[in-house]
Every structure is written in structure tokens, then in C-alpha cells.
DOLO-881551 format. One record per residue (C-alpha): residue number from 1; residue in one letter; x, y, z. Coordinates in pm, 1 decimal, decimal comma. Example, Ala and Ser with C-alpha at 12.3 -4.5 7.8 and 13.67 -1.06 7.14 Angstrom:
REC   num   residu          x          y          z
REC     1        A     1230,0     -450,0      780,0
REC     2        S     1367,0     -106,0      714,0
This chain:
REC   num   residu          x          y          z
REC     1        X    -1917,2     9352,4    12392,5
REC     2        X    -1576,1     9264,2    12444,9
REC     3        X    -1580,9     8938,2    12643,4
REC     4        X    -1905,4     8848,1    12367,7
REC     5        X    -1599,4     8860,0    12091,6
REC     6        X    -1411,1     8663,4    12321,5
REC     7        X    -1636,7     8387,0    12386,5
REC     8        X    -1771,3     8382,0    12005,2
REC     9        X    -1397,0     8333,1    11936,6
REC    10        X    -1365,2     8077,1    12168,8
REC    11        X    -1653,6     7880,1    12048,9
REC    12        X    -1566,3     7864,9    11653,9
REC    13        X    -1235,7     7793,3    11734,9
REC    14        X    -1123,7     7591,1    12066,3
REC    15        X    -1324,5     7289,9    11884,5
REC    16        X    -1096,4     7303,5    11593,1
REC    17        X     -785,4     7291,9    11730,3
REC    18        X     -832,6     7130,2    12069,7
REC    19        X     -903,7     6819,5    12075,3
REC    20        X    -1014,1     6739,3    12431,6
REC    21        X    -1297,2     7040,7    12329,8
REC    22        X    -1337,6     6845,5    11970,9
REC    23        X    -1422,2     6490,4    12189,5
REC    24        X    -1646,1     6695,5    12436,2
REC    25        X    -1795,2     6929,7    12246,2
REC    26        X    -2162,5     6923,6    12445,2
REC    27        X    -2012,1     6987,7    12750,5
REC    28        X    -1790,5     7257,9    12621,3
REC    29        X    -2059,6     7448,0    12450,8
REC    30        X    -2287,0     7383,7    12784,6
REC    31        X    -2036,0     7571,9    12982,6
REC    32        X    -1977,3     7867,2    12747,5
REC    33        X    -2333,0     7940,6    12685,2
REC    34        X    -2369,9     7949,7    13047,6
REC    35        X    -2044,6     8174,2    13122,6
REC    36        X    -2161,5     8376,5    12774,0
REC    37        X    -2529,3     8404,0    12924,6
REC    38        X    -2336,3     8495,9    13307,2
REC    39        X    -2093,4     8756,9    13176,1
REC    40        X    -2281,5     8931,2    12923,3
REC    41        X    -2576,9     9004,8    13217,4
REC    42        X    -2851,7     8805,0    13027,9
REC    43        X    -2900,4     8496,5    13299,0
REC    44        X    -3263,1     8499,9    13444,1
REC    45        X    -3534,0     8314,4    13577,1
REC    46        X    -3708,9     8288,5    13241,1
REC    47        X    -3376,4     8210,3    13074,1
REC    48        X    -3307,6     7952,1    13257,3
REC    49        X    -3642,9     7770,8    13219,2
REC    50        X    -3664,0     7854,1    12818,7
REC    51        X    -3316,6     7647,3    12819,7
REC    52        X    -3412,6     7409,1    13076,4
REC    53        X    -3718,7     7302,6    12828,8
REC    54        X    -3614,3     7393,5    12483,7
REC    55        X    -3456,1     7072,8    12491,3
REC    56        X    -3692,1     6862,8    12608,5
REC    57        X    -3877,3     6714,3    12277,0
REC    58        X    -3557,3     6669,8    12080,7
REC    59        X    -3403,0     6480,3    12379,1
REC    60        X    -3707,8     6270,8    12430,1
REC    61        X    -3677,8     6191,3    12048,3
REC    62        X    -3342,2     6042,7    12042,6
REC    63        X    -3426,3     5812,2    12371,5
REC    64        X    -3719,5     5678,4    12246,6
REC    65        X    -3597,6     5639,2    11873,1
REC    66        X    -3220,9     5503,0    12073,6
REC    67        X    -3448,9     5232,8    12237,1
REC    68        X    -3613,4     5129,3    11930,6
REC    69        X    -3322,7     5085,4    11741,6
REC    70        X    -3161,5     4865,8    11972,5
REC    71        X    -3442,0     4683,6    12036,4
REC    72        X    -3565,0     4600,2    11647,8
REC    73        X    -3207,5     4608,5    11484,7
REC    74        X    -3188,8     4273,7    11398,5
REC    75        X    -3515,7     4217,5    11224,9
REC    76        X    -3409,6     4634,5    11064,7
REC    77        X    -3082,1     4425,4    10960,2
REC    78        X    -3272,8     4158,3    10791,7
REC    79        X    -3532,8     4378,7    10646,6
REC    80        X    -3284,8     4582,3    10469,8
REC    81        X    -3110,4     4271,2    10344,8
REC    82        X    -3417,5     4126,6    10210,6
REC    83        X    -3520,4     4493,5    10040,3
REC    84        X    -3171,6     4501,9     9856,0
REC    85        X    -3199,3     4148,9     9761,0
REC    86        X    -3510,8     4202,2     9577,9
REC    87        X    -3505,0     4624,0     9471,2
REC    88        X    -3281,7     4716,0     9166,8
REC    89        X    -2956,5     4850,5     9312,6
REC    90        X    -2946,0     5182,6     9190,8
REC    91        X    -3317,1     5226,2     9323,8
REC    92        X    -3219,2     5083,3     9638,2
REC    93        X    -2966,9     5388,6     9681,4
REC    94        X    -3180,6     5658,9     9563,9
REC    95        X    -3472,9     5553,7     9791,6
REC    96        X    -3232,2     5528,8    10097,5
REC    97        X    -3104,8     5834,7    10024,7
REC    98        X    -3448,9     5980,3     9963,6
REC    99        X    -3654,6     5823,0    10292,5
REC   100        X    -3356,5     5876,8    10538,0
REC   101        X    -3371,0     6240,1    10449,9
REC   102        X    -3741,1     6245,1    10466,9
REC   103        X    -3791,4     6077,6    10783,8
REC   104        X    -3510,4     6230,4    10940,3
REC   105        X    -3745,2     6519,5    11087,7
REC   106        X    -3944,2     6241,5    11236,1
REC   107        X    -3674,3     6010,8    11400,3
REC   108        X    -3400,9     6245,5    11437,3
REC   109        X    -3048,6     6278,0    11234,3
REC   110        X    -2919,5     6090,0    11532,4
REC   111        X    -3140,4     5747,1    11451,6
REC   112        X    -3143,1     5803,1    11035,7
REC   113        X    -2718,8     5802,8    11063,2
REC   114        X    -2728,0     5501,6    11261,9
REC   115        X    -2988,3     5347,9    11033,3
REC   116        X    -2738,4     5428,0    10754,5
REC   117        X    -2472,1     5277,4    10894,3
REC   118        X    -2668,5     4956,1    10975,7
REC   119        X    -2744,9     4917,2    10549,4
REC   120        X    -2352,9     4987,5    10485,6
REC   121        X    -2302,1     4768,5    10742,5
REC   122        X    -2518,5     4518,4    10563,1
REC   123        X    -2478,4     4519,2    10188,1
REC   124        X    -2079,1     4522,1    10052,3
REC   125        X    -1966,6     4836,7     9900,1
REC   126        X    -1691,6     4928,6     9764,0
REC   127        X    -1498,0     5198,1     9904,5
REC   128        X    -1545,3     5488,0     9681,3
REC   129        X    -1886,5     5411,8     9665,4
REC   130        X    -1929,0     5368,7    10036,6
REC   131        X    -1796,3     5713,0    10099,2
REC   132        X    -2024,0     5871,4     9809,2
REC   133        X    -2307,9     5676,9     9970,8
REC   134        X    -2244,5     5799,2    10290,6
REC   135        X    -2175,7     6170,7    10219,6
REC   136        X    -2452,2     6201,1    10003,0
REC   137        X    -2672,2     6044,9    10261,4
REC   138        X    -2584,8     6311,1    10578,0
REC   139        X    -2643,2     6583,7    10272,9
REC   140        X    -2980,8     6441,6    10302,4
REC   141        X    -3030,0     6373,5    10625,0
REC   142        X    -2898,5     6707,0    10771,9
REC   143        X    -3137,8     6927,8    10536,0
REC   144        X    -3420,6     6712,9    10583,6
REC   145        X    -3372,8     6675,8    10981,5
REC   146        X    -3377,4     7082,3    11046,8
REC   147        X    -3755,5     7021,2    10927,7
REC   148        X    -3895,6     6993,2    11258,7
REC   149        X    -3740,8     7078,5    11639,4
REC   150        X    -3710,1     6718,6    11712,2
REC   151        X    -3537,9     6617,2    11408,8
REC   152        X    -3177,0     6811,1    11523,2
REC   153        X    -3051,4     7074,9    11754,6
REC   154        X    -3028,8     7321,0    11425,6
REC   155        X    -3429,3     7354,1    11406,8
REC   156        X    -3468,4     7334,1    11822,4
REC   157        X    -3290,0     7668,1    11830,2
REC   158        X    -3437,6     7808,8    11536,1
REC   159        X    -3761,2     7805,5    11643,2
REC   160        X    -3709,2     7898,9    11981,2
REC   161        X    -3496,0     8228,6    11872,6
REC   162        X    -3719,7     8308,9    11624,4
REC   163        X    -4052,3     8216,0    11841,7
REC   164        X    -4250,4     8050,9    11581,3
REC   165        X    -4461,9     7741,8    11610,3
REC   166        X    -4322,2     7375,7    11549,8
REC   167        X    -4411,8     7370,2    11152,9
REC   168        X    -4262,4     7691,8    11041,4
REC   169        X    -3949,6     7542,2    10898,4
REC   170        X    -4151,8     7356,7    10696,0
REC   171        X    -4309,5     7584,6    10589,3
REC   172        X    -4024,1     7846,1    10477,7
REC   173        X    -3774,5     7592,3    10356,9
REC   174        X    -3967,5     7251,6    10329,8
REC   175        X    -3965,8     7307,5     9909,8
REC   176        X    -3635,0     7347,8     9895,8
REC   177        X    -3535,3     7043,1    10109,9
REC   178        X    -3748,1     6802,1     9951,8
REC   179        X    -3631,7     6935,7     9624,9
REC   180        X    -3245,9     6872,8     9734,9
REC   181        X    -3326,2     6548,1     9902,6
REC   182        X    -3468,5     6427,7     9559,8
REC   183        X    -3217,3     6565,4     9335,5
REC   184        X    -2940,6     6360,6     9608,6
REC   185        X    -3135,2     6024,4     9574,7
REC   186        X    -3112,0     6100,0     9207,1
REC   187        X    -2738,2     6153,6     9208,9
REC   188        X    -2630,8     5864,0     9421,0
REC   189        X    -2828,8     5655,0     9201,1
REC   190        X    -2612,6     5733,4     8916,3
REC   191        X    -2216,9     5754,2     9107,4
REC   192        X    -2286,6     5494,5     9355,3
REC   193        X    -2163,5     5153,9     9197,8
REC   194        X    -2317,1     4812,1     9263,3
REC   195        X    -1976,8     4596,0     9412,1
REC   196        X    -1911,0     4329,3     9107,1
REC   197        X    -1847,2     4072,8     9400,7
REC   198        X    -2215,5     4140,1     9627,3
REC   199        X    -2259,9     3992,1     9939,6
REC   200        X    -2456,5     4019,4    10201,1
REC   201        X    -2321,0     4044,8    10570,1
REC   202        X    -2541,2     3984,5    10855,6
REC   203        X    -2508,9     4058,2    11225,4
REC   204        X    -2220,6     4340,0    11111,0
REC   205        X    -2226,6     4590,8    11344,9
REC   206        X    -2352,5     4523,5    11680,9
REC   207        X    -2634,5     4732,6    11825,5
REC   208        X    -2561,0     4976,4    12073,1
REC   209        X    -2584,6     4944,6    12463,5
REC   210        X    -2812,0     5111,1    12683,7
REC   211        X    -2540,5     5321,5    12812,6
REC   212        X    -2399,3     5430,3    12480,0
REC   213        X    -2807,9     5510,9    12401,2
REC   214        X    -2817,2     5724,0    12755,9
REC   215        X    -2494,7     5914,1    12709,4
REC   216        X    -2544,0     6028,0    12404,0
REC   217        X    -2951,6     6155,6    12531,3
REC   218        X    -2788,9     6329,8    12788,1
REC   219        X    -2529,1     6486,3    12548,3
REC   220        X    -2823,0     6606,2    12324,3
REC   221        X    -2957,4     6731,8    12637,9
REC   222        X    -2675,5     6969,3    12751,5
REC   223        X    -2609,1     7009,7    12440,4
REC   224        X    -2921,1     7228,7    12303,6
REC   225        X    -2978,7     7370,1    12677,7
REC   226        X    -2605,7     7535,7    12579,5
REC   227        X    -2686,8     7670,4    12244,9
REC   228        X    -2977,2     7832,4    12408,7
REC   229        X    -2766,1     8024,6    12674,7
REC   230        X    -2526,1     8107,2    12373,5
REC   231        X    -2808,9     8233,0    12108,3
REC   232        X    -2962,3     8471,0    12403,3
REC   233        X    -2589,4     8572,3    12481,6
REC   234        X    -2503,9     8684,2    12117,9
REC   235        X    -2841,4     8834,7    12057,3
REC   236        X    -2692,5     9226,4    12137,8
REC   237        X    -2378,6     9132,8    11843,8
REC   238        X    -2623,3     8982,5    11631,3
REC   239        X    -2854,7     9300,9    11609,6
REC   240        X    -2583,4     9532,0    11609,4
REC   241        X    -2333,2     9326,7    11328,6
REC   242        X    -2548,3     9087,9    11154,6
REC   243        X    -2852,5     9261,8    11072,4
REC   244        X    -2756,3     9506,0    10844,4
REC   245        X    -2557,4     9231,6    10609,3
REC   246        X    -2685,8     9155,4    10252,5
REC   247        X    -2888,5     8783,7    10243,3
REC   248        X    -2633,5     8637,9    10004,8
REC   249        X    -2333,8     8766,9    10187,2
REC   250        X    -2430,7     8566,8    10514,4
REC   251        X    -2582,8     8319,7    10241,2
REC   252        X    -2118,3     8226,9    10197,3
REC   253        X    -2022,6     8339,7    10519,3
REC   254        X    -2210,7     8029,3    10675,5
REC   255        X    -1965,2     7832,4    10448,8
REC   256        X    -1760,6     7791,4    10740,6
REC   257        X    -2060,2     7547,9    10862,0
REC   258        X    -1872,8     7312,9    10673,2
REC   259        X    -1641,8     7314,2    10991,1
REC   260        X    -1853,0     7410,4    11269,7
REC   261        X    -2176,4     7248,7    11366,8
REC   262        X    -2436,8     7436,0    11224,8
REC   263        X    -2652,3     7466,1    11557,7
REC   264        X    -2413,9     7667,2    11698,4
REC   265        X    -2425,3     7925,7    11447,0
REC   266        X    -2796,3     7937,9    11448,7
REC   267        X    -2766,8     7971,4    11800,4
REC   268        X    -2538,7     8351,2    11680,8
REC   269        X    -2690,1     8430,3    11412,8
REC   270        X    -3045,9     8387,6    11386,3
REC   271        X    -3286,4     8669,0    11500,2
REC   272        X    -3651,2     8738,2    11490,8
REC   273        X    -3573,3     9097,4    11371,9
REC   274        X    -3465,4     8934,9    10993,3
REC   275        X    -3642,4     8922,6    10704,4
REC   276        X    -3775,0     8588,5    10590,1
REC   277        X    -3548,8     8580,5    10299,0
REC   278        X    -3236,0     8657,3    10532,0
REC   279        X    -3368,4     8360,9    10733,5
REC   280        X    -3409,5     8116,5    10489,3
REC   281        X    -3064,2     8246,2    10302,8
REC   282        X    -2898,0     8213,9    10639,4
REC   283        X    -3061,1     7846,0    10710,1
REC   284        X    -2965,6     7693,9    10395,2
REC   285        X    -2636,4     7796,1    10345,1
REC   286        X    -2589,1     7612,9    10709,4
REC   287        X    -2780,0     7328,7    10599,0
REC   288        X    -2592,8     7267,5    10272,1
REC   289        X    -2216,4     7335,4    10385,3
REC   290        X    -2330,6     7122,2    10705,6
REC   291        X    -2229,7     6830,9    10533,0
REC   292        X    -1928,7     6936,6    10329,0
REC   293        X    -1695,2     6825,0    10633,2
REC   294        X    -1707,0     6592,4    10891,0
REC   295        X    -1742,4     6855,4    11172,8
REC   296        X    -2018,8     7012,3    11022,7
REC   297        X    -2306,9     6813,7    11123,0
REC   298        X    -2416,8     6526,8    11390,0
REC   299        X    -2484,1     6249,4    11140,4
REC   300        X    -2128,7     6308,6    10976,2
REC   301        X    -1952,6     6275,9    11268,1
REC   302        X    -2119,0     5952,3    11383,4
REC   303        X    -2121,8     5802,9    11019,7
REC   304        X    -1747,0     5871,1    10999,2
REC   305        X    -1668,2     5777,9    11329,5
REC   306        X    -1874,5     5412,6    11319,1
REC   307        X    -1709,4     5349,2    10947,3
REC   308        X    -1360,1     5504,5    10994,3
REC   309        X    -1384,4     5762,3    10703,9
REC   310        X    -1073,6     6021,3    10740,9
REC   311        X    -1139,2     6354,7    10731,7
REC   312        X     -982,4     6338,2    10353,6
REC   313        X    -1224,9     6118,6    10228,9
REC   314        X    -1495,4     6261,4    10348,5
REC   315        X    -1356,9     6630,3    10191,5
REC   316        X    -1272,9     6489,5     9827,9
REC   317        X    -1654,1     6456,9     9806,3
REC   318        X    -1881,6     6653,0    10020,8
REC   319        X    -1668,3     6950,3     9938,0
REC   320        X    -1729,5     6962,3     9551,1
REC   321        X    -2083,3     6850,6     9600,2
REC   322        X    -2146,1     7072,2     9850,4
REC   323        X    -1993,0     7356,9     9665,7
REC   324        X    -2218,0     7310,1     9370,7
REC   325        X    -2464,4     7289,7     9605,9
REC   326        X    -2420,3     7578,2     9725,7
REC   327        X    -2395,5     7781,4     9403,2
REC   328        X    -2767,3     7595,1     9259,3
REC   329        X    -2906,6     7732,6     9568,5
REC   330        X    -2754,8     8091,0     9612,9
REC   331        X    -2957,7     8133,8     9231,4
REC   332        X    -3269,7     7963,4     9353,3
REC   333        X    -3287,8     8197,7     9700,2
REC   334        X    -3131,8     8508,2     9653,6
């Protein structure tokens, strides 16, 4: 139990105060699922093979969608151009806001950020209503992705832990999302300000190369196989420690999402032994506080990186929106 302490300490916080770990986080979490999996006597056959696999569709998903998006983003570019042209602004933002989140779970969080950054990239905000834009946007995207295991690593784990079929996220938490996802569309309609100088940039941003596109697969790839070694690992703590917590306690505890990315949490704290309401309490409040920080969730990390938002940016507004977030939802659950 010991060295399980050791490595769960090691995995919330190496990545948040090393930065080598922070810049190669995949392979870090790889190797301490693996050790985790090794040292805590856990490492089989059919271990192996459920990690080797569980990966497999998301994985697929970001290729394919990675091709794609290199291959149409100029006519995407001019598309979104001509859609903004012609759609009243503020319905233009909500309906981003609304379809990224939607069809996140279908193209992965991965594809929806970069689509994302393509429209900043191709209508001229201003800065504070970039960065409202673009927070409020990964809100979406990161609740509506954990919809299905191909949308991000967060629902890959979940329903492999909790051995369920591919639609049972949906089905426990699928109200809730599409409720938030509205609500967000809603809200950026209303803060996010048409710039009083508009105009349109083409051929901003160039699409990615096929290496980039491969990298990052493979990333993905190591990526959930790790979380998989580390949620089998942590299963023994997780029975022993988390079980008997109250729904809304591990409802605020998962606050520290906000700072952590949330698969790797699922990975430690999500078992098949929970209620559903612990399971959905547990999921959301990862979900939500996902995208309070930049850390917190894939599409915040590559939004912020591609548009250079600093960490304080990102903080003066995903964490009051998140928090309120948080508190609408804690009454609606639990």
C-alpha cells in the first residue's frame, strides 16, 4: 500500500512542478502505470492485453479525424468565414460553442480544439473576448467529449473500469451535458463581444504536418494504455479509501481536476463497486473543474498553447465560471 501512496503522489504532483514531466506527460504517466501495475503485483497476461486495446478506438479516432483536418482545412477555413459573414454574431458564438461540444464525442476533443482554434484563427477578436470564447468553448468541449470512449481518454477509462458498453455515459450523464453545453452557447452569446473593427483573416494558422498529426496519435496511444495500468494499480486504495466517501464530498475533492487531467483521476478513482450517483457525482465534478485551468483538460492545453493564453488568463475566467459551475451542479446531482 505504501509504494501505491508513493506513486499516486508522484503522479498528481511531479506534473505540476516538473516541467520536463509537464512537456511529457504521456510518457510519464505510461511509465508509472506500468511500474504502479509492476510493483503493486497486478501485471498479467490479461492486463496487458485490456491496456494494449483499450486504446485502440480513441487512437484510431484522432488519426483519422488528424488526417481530415489537414487535408480539408482550407475549404473548413473558408467555410467558417463564409458562415460568420452571413450568421448574426452572437449566434455564430453560441452555435460554435454549442456544435463543438456536441460533436466532440464524435471527432474527439483533440479535432473540436483544433477546429476552434482554426475560427479564432479566422474571424478577429478581441482579446477578452477571445479568451472568454475560448474557455467557454473547452467547458464545452471537455463535458461533451467524455460522451463516448472515442471522444477523450476520460470516457476510454471509464468504461473500461467500470465494464459497461460504449453508450453508458450517455446514458447516465448525457442530460446533464447537453444541458451545460446549451446553457455555455447561451452565455458566450451574451459576454463574447463582436470586435468594432471585423475582419476576416484567411490562411491564419497553417495546418498541421503529418508528423505533428502522428506524434500526437502515438501520444494518445501511450497515453490511455498508461491510465489503464494506473486505474488497475489503484483499484485495492480505491476500494479500501474511496468507497466509503459521501457523493458530494468526492463531488469537491475532484476540484483539483482543475489542475490535473481528469483521465488520470478516473483512472484512481472510478470503480464498478459505486453507486450510480457516486459515479455520476464523481464524473462531473471532473468534467466541470476540467476546464477551470489550463492543465485540466486536453483541449485547454492545445487551445492555450496554439493561441499563447497564460495560465492567468485562462484562470481569471474558467475559474469563476467553473466555480459557479460547479455549485449549479452539486444542487442538480446530489
Amino acid at each position: 500500500m505504501l509504494i501505491g501512496f508513493i506513486i499516486f503522489l508522484l503522479v498528481l504532483l511531479l506534473p505540476l512542478f516538473v516541467e520536463k514531466v509537464e512537456t511529457n506527460l504521456e510518457l510519464f504517466l505510461f511509465t508509472m502505470g506500468l511500474l504502479a501495475a509492476i510493483f503493486l503485483g497486478v501485471l498479467d497476461g490479461h492486463l496487458f492485453l485490456k491496456a494494449a486495446f483499450n486504446p485502440i478506438k480513441i487512437t484510431l479516432a484522432v488519426f483519422v479525424a488528424g488526417l481530415l483536418f489537414k487535408w480539408f482545412h482550407s475549404p473548413l477555413q473558408k467555410s467558417i468565414l463564409k458562415v460568420s459573414e452571413y450568421m448574426p454574431f452572437r449566434l455564430f458564438i453560441a452555435v460554435t460553442i454549442i456544435l463543438l461540444g456536441i460533436i466532440a464525442s464524435l471527432i474527439t476533443a483533440i479535432i473540436s480544439a483544433l477546429v476552434m482554434v482554426l475560427i479564432v484563427n479566422s474571424i478577429e477578436l478581441e482579446r477578452k473576448s477571445q479568451i472568454k470564447f475560448v474557455v467557454l468553448t473547452c467547458f464545452s468541449i471537455g463535458l461533451g467529449a467524455a460522451l463516448t470512449p472515442i471522444g477523450e481518454p476520460l470516457s476510454t477509462i471509464a468504461i473500461s473500469k467500470l465494464g459497461v458498453d460504449d453508450f453508458y455515459l450517455l446514458r447516465l450523464i448525457g442530460s446533464e451535458v447537453f444541458g451545460a453545453i446549451l446553457v455555455f452557447g447561451i452565455i458566450g452569446a451574451l459576454v463574447v463581444k463582436k470586435p468594432t473593427n471585423h475582419q476576416s483573416v484567411l490562411n491564419r494558422g497553417e495546418s498541421e504536418g503529418y508528423e505533428e498529426i502522428l506524434t500526437r496519435t502515438l501520444k494518445i496511444y501511450f497515453f490511455v494504455m498508461g491510465l489503464t495500468f494506473l486505474g488497475s494499480a489503484f483499484q485495492p486504495l480505491i476500494d479500501r479509501y474511496l468507497l466509503t466517501l459521501d457523493s458530494g464530498v468526492l463531488y469537491w475533492v475532484n476540484i483539483i481536476s482543475a489542475i490535473l487531467d481528469n483521465a488520470t483521476l478516473t483512472a484512481a478513482e472510478i470503480s464498478p463497486s459505486m453507486e450510480q450517483v457516486t459515479i455520476k457525482a464523481i464524473l462531473m465534478g471532473l468534467l466541470i473543474s476540467g476546464g477551470m485551468l489550463i492543465p485540466g483538460n486536453i483541449p485547454n492545453i492545445i487551445a492555450a498553447s496554439k493561441l499563447q493564453i497564460t495560465s492567468k488568463e485562462w484562470a481569471l475566467i474558467g475559474v469563476p465560471f467553473g466555480l459557479m459551475t460547479m455549485f449549479v451542479f452539486y444542487f442538480i446531482i446530489l
